[in-house]
C-alpha positions, 0 to 999 in steps of 0.5 A, spaced: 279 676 062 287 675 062 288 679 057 284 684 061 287 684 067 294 684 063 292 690 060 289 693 065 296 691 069 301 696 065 296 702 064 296 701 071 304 701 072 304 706 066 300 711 071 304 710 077 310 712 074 306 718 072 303 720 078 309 719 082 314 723 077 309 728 077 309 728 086 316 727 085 318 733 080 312 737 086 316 735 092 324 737 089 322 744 087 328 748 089 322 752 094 321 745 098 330 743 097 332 750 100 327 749 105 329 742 107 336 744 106 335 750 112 331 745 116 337 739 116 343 745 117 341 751 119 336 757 118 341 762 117 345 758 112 348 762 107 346 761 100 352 758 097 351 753 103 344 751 101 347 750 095 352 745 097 348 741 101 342 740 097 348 738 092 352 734 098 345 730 100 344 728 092 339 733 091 343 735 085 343 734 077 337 732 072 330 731 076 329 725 071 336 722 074 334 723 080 328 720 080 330 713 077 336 713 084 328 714 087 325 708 083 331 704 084 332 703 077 338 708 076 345 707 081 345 711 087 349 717 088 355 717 092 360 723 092 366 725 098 364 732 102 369 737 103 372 734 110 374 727 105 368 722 107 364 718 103 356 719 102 351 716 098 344 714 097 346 707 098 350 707 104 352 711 111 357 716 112 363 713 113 362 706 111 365 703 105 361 704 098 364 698 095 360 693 100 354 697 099 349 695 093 349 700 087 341 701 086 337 702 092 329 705 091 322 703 092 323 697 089 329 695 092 324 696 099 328 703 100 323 709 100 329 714 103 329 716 111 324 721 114 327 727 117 320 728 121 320 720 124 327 719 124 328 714 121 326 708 115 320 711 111 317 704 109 317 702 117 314 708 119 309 707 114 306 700 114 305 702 122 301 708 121 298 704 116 296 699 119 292 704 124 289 707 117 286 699 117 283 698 122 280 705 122 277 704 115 274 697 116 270 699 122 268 705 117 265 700 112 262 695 117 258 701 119 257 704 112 256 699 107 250 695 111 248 702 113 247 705 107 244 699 102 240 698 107 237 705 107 238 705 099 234 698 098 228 700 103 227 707 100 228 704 093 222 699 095 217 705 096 218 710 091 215 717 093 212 714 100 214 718 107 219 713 109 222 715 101 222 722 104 225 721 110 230 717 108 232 721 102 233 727 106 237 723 111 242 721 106 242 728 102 244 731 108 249 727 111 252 727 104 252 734 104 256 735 110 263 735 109 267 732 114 270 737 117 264 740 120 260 733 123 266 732 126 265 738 130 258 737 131 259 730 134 265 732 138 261 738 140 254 733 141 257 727 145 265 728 147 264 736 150 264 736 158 260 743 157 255 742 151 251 737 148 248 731 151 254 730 156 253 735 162 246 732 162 248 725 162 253 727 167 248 731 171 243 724 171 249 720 173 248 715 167 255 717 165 261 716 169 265 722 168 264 729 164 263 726 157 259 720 153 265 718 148 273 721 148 275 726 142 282 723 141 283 717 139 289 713 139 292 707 135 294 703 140 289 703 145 282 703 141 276 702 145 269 703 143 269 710 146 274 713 143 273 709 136 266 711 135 266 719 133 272 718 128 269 711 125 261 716 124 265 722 122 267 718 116 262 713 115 256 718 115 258 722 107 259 715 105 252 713 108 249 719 104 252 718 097 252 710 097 245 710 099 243 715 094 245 711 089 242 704 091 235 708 092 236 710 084 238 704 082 233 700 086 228 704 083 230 704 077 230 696 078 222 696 081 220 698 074 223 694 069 218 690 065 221 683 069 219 685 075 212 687 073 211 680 070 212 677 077 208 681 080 201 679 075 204 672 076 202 673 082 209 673 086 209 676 093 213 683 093 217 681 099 219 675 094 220 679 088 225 684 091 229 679 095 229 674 089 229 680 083 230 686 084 236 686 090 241 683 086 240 687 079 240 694 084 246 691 087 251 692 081 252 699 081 252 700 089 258 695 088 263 700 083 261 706 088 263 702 094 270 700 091 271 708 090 270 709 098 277 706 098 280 711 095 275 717 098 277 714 104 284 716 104 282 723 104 277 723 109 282 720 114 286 726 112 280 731 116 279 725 121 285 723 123 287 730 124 281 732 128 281 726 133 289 726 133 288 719 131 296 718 128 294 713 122 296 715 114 292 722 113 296 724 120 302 722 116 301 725 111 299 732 114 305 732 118 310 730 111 307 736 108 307 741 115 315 739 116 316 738 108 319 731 110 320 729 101 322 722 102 316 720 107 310 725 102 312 720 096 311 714 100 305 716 102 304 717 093 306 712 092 301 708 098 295 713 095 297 711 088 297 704 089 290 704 094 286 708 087 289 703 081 287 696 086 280 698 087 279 701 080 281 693 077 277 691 083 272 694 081 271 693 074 272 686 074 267 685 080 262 689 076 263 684 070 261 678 075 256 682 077 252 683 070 253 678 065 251 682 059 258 686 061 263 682 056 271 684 057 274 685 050 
């Protein structure tokens, strides 16, 4: 098991610093630097001027250089502009560079500053993060409960109309994107025009023009404008994870070992709670672990639907404002949240299922 996890451990820092090369080598492409250059100093810079900046602010030299002062691994740049002061990665304008350390990166805890926040990239990070949090565990206190248990019932009854319907049920939900559930439930329940919300209002059941609020705020979360960003996400997960525990219990209800309890005379209800739930479980585990990383991109659409300011809605306003600094920190958080999980999941799957060695 040590062996595993510590080889699994440096492919996981090996794919790290490829992936975050391979952002970092995307977001310094000349195209992204002169239009970062322009945004910071003037849109009618001329040429020359965009290349003297970009050389100024330490965007110069090789993209290898650059990316290990990124890292923290190389000494950060430092160079005196045309009016005598001295600048650096490491240290403000005007401060004295023999006082500053000589690497400062993501290591160090220096992910750069945002030119969209305004300020320290790691700070603004971990608070929109924090927001992402609590979204994604409401998701999956909905989702995954939901979704085994529709998985396990239809499983149970093969072919049975209960097995329709919620089959049905899950391959719709699973083909929905959701950007287009969003719509339809703000549309459904947050409308003060169509839906169900004009004729609450209109029956005096609700107070005000709308059931629940299309807007979400991080600091103000309340059961009537958490729950359409929570049921947008949760419902694609529903659908796919039910369809596999639906697959996977079926496979399980026809093994050999569950027919042999069944003449021996065991009660159904027992066979499935004390045989069959627990071998139908392993592959809905590993699928679950890969929400994580699913759940990542979702919030994406979610936040910028709901205007719920969490990590998706960072991440599409570095990308709107071309913020470099803060588009790697969001790599990077991506690149770690994937790589955990998938540990998570392989060494949770053994536990699982003891015919599984690690070598």
């Amino acid at each position: 098991m040590l062996k595993f996890i510590a080889r699994r451990l440096g492919l996981m820092v090996l794919t790290a610093f490829v992936l975050t090369f391979v952002v970092f080598y995307l977001t310094n492409l000349p195209p992204n630097l002169e239009k970062l250059a322009r945004s910071e100093g003037s849109v009618r810079m001329t040429d020359e001027a965009v290349a003297q900046w970009i050389i100024d602010n330490g965007h110069g030299g090789s993209v290898l250089g650059r990316y290990g002062q990124w890292l923290g691994v190389m000494p950060g740049w430092q160079n005196v502009d045309e009016k005598g002061v001295a600048r650096g990665r490491c240290f403000a304008a005007g401060t004295d560079p023999a006082l500053a350390p000589s690497r400062c990166g993501v290591l160090q805890g220096d992910w750069g500053y945002s030119t969209f926040f305004r300020g320290p990239v790691l700070s603004n990070l971990g608070e929109k993060l924090a927001a992402t949090g609590w979204l994604m565990l409401w998701v999956m206190i909905v989702m995954v409960p939901s979704a085994l248990l529709i998985g396990v019932v239809a499983g149970m009854r093969e072919g049975s109309r209960t097995d329709r319907v919620l089959s049905t049920f899950s391959i719709a939900t699973t083909a929905t994107p959701e950007y287009v559930s969003g719509v339809i439930l703000v549309a459904l329940l947050a409308s003060p025009v169509t839906g169900l919300s004009p004729l609450l209002a209109s029956w005096g059941w609700i107070d005000g023009k709308i059931l629940f609020q299309g807007a979400a705020s991080a600091g103000n979360i309340t059961f009537w404008n958490f729950t359409l960003p929570v049921l947008t996400i949760a419902l694609y997960g529903i659908g796919y994870i039910a369809r596999m525990t639906r697959a996977s219990m079926t496979e399980v209800m026809t093994a050999q070992y569950i027919r042999t309890a069944r003449l021996k005379g065991v009660g159904f209800n027992q066979v499935v709670m004390r045989h069959a739930l627990r071998n139908a479980l392993i592959a809905p585990f590993t699928v679950i672990m890969l929400q994580f990383p699913w759940l990542l991109n979702g919030v994406v659409i979610v936040e910028t639907l709901f205007n719920y300011k969490g990590f998706g809605w960072t991440l599409v306003q570095a990308a709107g404002n071309n913020d470099i600094n803060l588009l790697l920190g969001c790599s990077v958080v991506a690149v770690f949240v994937v790589l955990v999980t998938q540990l998570i999941s392989d060494i949770g799957y053994v536990f699982l299922n003891p015919r599984i060695r690690l070598s």
